[in-house]
ZAMARGU-4260 file (C-alpha; in steps of 0.2 Angstrom, whole numbers, plus 5000, padded with zeros to 4 digits):
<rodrens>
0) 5009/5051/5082 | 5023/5041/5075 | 5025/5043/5056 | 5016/5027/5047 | 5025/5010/5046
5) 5016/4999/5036 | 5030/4985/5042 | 5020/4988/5061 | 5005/4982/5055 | 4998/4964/5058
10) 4994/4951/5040 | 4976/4955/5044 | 4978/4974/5046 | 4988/4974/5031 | 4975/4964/5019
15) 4960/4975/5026 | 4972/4991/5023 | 4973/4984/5005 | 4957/4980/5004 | 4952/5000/5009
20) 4965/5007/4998 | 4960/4998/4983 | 4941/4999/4985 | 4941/5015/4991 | 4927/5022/5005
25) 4919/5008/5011 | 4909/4998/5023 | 4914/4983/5035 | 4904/4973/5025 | 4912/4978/5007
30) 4930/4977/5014 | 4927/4960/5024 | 4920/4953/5006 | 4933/4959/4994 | 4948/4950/5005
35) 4957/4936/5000 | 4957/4927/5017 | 4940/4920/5027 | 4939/4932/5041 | 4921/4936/5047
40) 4916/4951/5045 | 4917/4954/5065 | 4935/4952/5064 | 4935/4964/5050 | 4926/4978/5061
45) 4936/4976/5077 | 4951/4976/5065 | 4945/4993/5057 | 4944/5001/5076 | 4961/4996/5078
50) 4967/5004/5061 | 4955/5018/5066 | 4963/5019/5083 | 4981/5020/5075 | 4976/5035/5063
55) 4976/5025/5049 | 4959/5024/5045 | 4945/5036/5047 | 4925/5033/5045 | 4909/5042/5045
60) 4895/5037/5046 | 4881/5034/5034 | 4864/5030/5043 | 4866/5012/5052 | 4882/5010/5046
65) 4901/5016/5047 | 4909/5021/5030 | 4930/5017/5032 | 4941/5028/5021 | 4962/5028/5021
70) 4968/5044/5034 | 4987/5040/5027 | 4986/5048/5010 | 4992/5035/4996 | 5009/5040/4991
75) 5015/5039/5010 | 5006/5022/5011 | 5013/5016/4994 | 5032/5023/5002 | 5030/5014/5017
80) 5025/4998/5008 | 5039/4999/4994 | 5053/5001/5009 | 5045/4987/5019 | 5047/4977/5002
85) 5066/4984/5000 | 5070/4979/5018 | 5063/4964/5016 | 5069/4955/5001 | 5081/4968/4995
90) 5092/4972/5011 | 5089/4991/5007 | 5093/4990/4988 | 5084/4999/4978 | 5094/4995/4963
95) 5094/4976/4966 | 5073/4979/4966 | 5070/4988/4950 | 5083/4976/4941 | 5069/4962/4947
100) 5056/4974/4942 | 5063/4978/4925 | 5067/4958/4924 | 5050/4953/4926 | 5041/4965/4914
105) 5055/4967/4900 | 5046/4959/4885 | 5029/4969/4892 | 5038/4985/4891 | 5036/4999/4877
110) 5047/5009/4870 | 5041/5023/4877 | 5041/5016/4893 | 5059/5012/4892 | 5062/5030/4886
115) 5056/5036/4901 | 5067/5024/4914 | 5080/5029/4906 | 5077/5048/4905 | 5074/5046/4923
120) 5090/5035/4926 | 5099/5051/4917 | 5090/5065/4927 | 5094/5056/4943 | 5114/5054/4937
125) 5114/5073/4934 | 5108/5077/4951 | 5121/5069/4958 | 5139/5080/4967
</rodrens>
């Protein structure tokens, strides 16, 4: 199986993978209602076979019903996402992306948080050859 791409995924795939990930375990029913977008609940279940299909999703079943939870663990889900988002908007610059981030949150960060950017900034300097 080829390693996840969340950049392979259709809109709706992506939402309903969203939807999984935040809500955790879950029904076709709860997923179809906490997505932003009007899609029936049909769609939502042919769309979870097709995520199931792909390995992305797994379910078991809970009487009448099939209870859908994430097969790609969080971190490589989250990975996948954030170098979509680079390649995307960023052109592969992760620096360019956390100055945006740091941009948009600088009057709502704490010191300690800063503390700790920049204690990661340093570690990553002296890592380097």
């Amino acid at each position: 199986m080829r390693p996840f791409d969340s950049a392979r995924l259709s809109r709706l795939e992506r939402n309903i993978l969203d939807a999984v990930y935040r809500i955790g375990a879950a029904p076709a029913s709860e997923i179809a209602a906490a997505l932003s977008l009007q899609t029936s609940e049909d769609s939502v279940r042919v769309t979870l076979g097709k995520l199931e299909k792909k390995g992305i999703l797994t379910h078991r079943r809970d009487g009448q019903r099939h209870v859908y939870s994430p097969a790609v663990p969080t971190a490589t889900a989250r990975r996948s996402a954030l170098r979509h988002l680079l390649d995307t908007y960023y052109v592969g610059s992760s620096s360019k992306a956390v100055l945006t981030l740091l941009d948009l949150s600088s009057k709502n960060l704490s010191k300690e948080e800063l503390d700790e950017i920049a204690s990661w900034i340093e570690q990553e300097r002296e890592e380097l050859p």
